[in-house]
C-alpha positions as CSV (number, residue, x, y, z in Angstrom):
1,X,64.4,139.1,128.5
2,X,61.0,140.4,129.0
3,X,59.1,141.5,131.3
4,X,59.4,144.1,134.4
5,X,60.4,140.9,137.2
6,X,63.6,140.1,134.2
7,X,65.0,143.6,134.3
8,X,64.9,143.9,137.5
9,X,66.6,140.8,137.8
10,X,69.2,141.6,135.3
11,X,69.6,145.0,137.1
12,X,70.3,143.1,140.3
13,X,73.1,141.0,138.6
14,X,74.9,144.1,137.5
15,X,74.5,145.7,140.8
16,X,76.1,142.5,141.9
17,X,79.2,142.7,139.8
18,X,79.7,146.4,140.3
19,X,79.8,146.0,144.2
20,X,81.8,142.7,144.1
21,X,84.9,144.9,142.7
22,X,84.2,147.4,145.7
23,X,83.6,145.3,148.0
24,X,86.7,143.2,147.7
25,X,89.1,146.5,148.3
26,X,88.8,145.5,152.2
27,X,89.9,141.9,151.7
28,X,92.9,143.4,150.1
29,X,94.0,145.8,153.0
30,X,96.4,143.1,155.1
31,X,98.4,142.1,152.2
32,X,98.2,146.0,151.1
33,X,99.7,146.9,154.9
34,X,102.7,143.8,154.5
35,X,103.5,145.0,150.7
36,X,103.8,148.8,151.1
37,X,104.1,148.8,155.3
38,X,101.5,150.9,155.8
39,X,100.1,152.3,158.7
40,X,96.2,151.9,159.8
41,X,95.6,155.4,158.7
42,X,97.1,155.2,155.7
43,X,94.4,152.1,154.9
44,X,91.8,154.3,155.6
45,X,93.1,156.2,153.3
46,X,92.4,153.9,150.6
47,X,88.9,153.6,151.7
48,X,88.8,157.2,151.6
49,X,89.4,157.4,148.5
50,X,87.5,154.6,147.1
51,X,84.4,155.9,148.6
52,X,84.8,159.4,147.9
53,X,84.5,158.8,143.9
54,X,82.2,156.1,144.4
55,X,80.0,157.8,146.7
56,X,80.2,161.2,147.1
57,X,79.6,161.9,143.4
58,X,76.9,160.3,143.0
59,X,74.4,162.7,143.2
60,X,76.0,165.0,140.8
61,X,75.5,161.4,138.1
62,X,71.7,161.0,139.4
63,X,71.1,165.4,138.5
64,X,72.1,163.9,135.5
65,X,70.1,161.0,135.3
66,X,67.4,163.1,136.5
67,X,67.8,165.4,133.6
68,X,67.5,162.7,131.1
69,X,68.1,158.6,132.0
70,X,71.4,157.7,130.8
71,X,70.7,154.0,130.3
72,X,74.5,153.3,129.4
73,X,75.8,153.9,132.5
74,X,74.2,150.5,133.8
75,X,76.7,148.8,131.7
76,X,79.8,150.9,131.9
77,X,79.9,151.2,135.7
78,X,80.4,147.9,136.2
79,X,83.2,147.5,133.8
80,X,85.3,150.5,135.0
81,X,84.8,149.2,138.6
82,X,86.3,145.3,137.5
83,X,89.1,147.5,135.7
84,X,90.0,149.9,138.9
85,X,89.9,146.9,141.3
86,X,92.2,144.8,138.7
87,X,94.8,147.5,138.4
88,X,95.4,147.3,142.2
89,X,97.5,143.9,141.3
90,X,99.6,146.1,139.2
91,X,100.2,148.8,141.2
92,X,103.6,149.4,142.3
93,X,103.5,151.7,144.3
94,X,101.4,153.0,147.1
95,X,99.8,156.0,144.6
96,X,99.1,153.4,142.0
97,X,97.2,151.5,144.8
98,X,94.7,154.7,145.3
99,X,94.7,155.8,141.9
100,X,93.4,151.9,141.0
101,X,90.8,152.7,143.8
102,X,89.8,156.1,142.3
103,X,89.3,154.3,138.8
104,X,86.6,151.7,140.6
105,X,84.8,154.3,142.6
106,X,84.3,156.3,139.6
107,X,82.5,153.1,137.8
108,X,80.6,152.0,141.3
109,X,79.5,156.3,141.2
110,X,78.0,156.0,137.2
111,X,76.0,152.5,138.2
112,X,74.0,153.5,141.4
113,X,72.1,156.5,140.5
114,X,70.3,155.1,137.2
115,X,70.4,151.6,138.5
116,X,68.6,152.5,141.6
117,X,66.0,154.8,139.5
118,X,65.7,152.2,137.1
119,X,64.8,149.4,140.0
120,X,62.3,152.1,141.2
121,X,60.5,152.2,137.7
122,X,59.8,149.0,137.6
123,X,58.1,148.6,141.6
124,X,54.6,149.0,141.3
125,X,53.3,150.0,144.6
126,X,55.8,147.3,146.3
127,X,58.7,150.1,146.6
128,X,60.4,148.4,149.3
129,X,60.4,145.2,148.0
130,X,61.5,146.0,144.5
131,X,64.4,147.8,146.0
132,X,65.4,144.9,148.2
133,X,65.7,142.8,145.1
134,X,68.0,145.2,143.2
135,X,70.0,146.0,146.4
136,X,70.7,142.4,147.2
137,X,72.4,142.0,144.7
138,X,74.5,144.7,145.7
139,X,74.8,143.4,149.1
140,X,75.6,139.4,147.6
141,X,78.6,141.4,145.9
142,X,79.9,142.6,148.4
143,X,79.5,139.7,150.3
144,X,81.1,137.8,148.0
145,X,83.5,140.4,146.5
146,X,86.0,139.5,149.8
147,X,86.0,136.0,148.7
148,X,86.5,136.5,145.1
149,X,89.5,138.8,145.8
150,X,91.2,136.4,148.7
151,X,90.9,133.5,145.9
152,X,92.2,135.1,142.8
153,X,95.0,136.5,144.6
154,X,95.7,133.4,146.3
155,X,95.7,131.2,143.5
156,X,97.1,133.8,140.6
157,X,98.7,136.8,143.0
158,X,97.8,139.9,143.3
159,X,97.4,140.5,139.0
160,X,94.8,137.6,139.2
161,X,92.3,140.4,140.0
162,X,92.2,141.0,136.4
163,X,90.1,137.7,135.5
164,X,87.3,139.9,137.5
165,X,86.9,141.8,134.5
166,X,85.7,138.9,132.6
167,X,82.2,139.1,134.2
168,X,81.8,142.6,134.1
169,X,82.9,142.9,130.7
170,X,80.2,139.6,129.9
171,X,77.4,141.9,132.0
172,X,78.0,145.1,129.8
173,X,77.5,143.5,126.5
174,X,74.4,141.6,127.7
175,X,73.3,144.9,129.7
176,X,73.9,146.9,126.2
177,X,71.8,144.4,124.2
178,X,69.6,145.0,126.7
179,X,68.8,148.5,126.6
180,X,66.7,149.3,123.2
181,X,63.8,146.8,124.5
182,X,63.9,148.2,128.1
183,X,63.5,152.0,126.6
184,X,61.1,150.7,123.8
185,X,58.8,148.7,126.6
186,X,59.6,151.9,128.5
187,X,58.0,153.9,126.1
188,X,55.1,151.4,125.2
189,X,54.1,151.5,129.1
190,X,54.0,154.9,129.2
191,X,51.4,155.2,125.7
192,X,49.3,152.6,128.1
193,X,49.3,154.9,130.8
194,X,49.0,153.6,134.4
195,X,50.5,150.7,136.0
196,X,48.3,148.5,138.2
197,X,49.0,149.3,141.9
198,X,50.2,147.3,144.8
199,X,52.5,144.9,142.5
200,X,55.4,144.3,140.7
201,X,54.0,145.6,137.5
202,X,54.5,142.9,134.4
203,X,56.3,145.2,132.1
204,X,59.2,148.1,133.1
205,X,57.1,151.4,133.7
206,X,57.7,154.8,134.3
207,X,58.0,154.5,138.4
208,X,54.5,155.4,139.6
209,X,53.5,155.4,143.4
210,X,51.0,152.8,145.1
211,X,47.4,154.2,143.8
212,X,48.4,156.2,140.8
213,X,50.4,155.8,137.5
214,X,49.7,158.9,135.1
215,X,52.6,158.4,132.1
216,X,55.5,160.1,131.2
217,X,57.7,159.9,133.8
218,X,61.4,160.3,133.3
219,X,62.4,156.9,135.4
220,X,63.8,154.8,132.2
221,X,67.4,153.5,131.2
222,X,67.4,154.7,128.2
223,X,66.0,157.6,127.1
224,X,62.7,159.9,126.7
225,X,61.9,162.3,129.7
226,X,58.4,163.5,130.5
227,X,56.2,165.1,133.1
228,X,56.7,163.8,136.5
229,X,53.2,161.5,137.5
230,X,51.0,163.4,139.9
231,X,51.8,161.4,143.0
232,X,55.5,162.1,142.1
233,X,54.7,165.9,141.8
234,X,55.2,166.3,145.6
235,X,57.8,169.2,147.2
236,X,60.9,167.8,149.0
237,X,61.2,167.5,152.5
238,X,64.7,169.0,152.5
239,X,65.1,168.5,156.8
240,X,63.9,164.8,156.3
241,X,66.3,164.0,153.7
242,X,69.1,166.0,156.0
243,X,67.8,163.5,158.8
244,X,68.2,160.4,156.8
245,X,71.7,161.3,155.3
246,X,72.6,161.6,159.3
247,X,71.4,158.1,160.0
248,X,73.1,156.4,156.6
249,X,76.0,158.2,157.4
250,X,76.6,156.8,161.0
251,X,75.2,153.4,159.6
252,X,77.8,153.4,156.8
253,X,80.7,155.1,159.2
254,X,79.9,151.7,161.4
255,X,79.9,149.5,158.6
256,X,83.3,151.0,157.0
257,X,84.6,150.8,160.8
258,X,83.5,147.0,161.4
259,X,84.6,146.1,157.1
260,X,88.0,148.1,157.8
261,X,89.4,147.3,161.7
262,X,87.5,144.4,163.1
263,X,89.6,141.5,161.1
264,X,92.6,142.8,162.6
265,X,91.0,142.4,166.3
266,X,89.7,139.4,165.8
267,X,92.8,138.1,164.1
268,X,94.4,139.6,167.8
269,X,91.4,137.2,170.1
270,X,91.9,134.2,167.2
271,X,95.9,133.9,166.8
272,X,96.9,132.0,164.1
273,X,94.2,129.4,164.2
274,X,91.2,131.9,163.3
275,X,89.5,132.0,160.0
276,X,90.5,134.4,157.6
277,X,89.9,137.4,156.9
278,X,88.0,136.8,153.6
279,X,85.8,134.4,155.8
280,X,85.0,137.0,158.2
281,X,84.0,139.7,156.0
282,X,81.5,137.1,153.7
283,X,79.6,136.4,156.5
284,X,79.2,139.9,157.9
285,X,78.4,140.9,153.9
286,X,76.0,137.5,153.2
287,X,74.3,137.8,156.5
288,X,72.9,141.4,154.9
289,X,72.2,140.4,151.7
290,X,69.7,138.2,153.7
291,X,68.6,140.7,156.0
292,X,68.0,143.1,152.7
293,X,65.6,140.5,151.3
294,X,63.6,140.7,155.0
295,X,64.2,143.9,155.3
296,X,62.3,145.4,152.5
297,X,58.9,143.3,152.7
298,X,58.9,144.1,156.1
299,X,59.1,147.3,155.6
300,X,56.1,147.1,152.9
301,X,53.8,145.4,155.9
302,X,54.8,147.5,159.0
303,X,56.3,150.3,157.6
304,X,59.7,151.6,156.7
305,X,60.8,153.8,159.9
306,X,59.0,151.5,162.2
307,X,62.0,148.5,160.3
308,X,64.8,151.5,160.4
309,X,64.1,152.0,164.5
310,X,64.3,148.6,165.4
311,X,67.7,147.7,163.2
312,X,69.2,151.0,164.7
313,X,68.0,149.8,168.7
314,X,69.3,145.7,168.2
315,X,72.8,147.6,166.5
316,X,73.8,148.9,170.1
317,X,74.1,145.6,171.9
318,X,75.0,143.2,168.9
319,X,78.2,145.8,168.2
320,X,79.1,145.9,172.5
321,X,79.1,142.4,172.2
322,X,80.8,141.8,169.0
323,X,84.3,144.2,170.6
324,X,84.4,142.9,174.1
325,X,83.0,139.1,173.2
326,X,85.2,136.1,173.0
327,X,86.7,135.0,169.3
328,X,84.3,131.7,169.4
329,X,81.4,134.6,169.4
330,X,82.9,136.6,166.4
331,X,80.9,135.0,163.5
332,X,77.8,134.7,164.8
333,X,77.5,138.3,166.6
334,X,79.1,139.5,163.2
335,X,76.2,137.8,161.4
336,X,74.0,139.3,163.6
337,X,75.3,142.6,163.2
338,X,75.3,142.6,159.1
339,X,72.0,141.2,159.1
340,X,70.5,144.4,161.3
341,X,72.5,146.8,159.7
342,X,72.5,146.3,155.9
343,X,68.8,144.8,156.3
344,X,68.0,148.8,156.1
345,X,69.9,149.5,152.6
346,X,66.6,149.5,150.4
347,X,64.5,150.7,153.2
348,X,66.0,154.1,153.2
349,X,66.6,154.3,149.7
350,X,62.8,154.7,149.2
351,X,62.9,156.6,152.3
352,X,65.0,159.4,150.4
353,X,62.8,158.6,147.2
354,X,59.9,159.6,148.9
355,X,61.1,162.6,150.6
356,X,62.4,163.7,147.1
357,X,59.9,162.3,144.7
358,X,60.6,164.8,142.2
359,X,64.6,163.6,141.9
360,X,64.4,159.6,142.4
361,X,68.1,159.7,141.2
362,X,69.8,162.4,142.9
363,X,67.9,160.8,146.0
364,X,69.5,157.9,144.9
365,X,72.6,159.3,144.8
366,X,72.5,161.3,148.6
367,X,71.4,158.0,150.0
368,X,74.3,155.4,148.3
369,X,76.1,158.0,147.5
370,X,77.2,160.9,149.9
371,X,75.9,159.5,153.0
372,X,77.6,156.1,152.5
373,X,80.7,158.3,151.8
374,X,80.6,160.3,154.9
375,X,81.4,156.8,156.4
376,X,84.3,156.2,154.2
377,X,85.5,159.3,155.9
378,X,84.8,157.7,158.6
379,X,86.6,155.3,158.1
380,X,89.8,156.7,157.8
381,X,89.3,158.7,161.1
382,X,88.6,155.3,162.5
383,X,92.1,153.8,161.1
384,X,93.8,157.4,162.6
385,X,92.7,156.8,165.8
386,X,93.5,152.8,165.7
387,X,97.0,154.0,165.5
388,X,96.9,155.9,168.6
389,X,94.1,154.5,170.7
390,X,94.2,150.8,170.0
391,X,92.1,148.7,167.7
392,X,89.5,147.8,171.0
393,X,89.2,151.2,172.5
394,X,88.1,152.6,169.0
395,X,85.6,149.9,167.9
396,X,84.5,150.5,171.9
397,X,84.0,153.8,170.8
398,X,81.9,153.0,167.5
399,X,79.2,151.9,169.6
400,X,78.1,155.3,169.8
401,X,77.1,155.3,166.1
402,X,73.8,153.3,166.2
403,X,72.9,155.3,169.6
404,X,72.9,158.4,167.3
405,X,71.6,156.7,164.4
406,X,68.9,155.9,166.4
407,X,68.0,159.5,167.9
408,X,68.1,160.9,164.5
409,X,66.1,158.1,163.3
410,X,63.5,158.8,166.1
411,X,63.4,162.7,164.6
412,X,62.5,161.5,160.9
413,X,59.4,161.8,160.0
414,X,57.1,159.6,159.2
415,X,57.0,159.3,155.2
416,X,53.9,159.4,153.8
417,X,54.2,156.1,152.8
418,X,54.1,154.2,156.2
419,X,50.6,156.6,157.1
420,X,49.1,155.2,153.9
421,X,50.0,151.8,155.3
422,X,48.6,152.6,158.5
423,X,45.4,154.1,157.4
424,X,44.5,150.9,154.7
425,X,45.6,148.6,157.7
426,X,43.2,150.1,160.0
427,X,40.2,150.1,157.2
428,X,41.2,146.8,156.7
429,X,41.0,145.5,160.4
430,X,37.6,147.4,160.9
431,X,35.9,146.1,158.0
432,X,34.9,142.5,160.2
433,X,33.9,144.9,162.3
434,X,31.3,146.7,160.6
435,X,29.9,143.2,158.8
């Protein structure tokens, strides 16, 4: 494989597989609650879990990364995710169940960080669009993670999970083989220099900004660190970044809320001629891998806060509607909703990148990482007060996520980024003008 576009491509297939395994814990949470009779809280709890060692260690993984890249962890991730999910089927107990999660948050939590800085070293100036192409295939496994789970138990039972490790194990040894010609074109692109700006470079380089690509940066997957380019070089904007985590955090507590409680409302509207539950959950999941792929090229033409705003406004109705609407409504308002909300994923992610240009990974980390697991937290205050409120008066509730998502949002400010857009789309527009 050769050539910036291929591991980028390759990095998007094992962001794929690792996500599949996480995202197909929530498809397993009904038969979880009739094996062990557990109560709505005590599911949260397993999404507690799950996203506190996949997410909330993160950034401690991208210090490291930062430090020096640790290619490897591209290719073990996903495997130790495949294995935790797979030892759910054996579990026999209700502690087995949450250590099996621990096990694949640990391997989601060693992928993100280097994967994400990896995808970043390989954008050119199209940050946004590079990203969107690594995180969709995050988003198309956990889209389809639900539906891999539902069938492999269905057909083998619950130990069937373990034929998931096949892929990841396949994905390892091919990312593995991998790795020596992504450090050496690494290191070759970095001898040549600069990257040409304002596209997806031809071969992986060292993650310059739009306008300059001095070499030596640290953004490979394998190895060799250097000297941060100049337009990397800048400070962080610490009260930015704290802003952002505050808006992926009430994004992701929404998300975790709709993955983890919705089914079981809908499955209240729908009776026993509804769709199930893996059904549900693929469309909410596939409808944001396609907003991810809008999402980030829109965000490269108008701007990334300007994409961020509007997902957080359309959030508010689409969530009102998809509570208190009718079951016939369910899928499309849940399309609706995944598509506005996960459509953001990459756009904040170089959001946090450029208010932390310094440490891509650990930004990484903070943005995949600890914010999306303040919303498995989240979560599991969302199951608690299920149990005593009622499944309908809590996701009534949740609607007040997006409305603060969006007033934090409205407080970021505007990256750098989006007034470099600004200012080349003006020069642009007045140049007619002047001939």
């Amino acid at each position: 494989m050769k050539g910036a576009l291929g591991y980028l491509l390759l990095l998007s297939l094992a962001h794929l597989i690792t996500d599949l395994n996480q995202g197909g814990m929530p498809a397993l949470l009904p038969q979880l609650k009739e094996s062990y009779g557990l109560t709505y809280a005590q599911l949260g709890v397993v999404l507690l879990v799950l996203n506190i060692t996949s997410s909330l260690i993160q950034p401690l993984f991208g210090y490291w990364s930062d430090k020096r890249p640790q290619g490897w962890l591209v290719a073990a991730g996903p495997l130790l995710a495949a294995v935790g999910l797979a030892l759910v089927g054996y579990a026999r107990s209700y502690e087995g169940v949450l250590l099996a999660a621990i096990l694949c948050g640990i391997g989601v939590a060693l992928f993100h960080p280097e994967g994400a800085r990896s995808a970043r070293g390989v954008s050119g100036g199209q940050r946004a669009t590079a990203m969107s192409i690594f995180s969709v295939g995050g988003n198309l496994g956990f889209a389809l993670g639900p539906v891999a789970a539902t069938a492999v138990v269905g057909l083998w039972g619950p130990q069937g999970l373990a034929w998931l490790v096949l892929p990841a194990g396949l994905l390892a040894a091919g990312m593995v083989a991998a790795l020596p010609g992504m450090d050496r074109l690494e290191q070759a692109t970095a001898r040549r220099g600069a990257t040409t700006p304002g596209r997806m470079p031809g071969t992986r380089g060292p993650g310059p900004a739009a306008g300059s690509a001095p070499a030596g940066s640290s953004a490979g997957s394998g190895g060799g660190t250097g000297p941060a380019p100049a337009d990397e070089a800048g400070k962080t904007n610490w009260l930015a970044e704290v802003l952002l985590i505050g808006v992926v955090g009430t994004r992701s507590w929404l998300q975790f809320g709709v993955l983890s409680l919705m089914p079981f409302l809908y499955l209240e509207k729908a009776g026993p001629h509804g769709v199930s539950t893996g059904v549900l959950l693929f469309v909410f999941l596939a409808a944001g891998a396609v907003g991810t792929l809008v999402g980030g090229p829109l965000a490269d033409r108008i701007g990334t806060r300007t994409v961020l705003i509007g997902s957080m406004a359309v959030l508010i109705p689409l969530h009102w509607g998809l509570v208190h609407g009718p079951a016939w409504a369910t899928l499309p308002l849940l399309a609706a909703t995944g598509f506005a909300l996960v459509a953001t994923f990459s756009i904040t992610l170089v959001m946090s990148q450029d208010f932390m240009p310094r440490y891509v990974a650990v930004a990484s980390g903070l943005n995949t990482g600890f914010s999306i697991g303040l919303g498995g937290i989240g979560a599991a205050a969302l199951g608690a007060l299920a149990d005593r409120w009622g499944l309908e008066t809590t996701l009534s509730v949740m609607v007040l996520l997006p409305v603060i998502g969006l007033l934090l949002t409205l407080l970021v400010p505007v990256p750098e980024r989006d007034r470099q857009q600004r200012r080349a789309g003006a020069a642009g527009r007045a140049r007619p003008a002047e001939t």
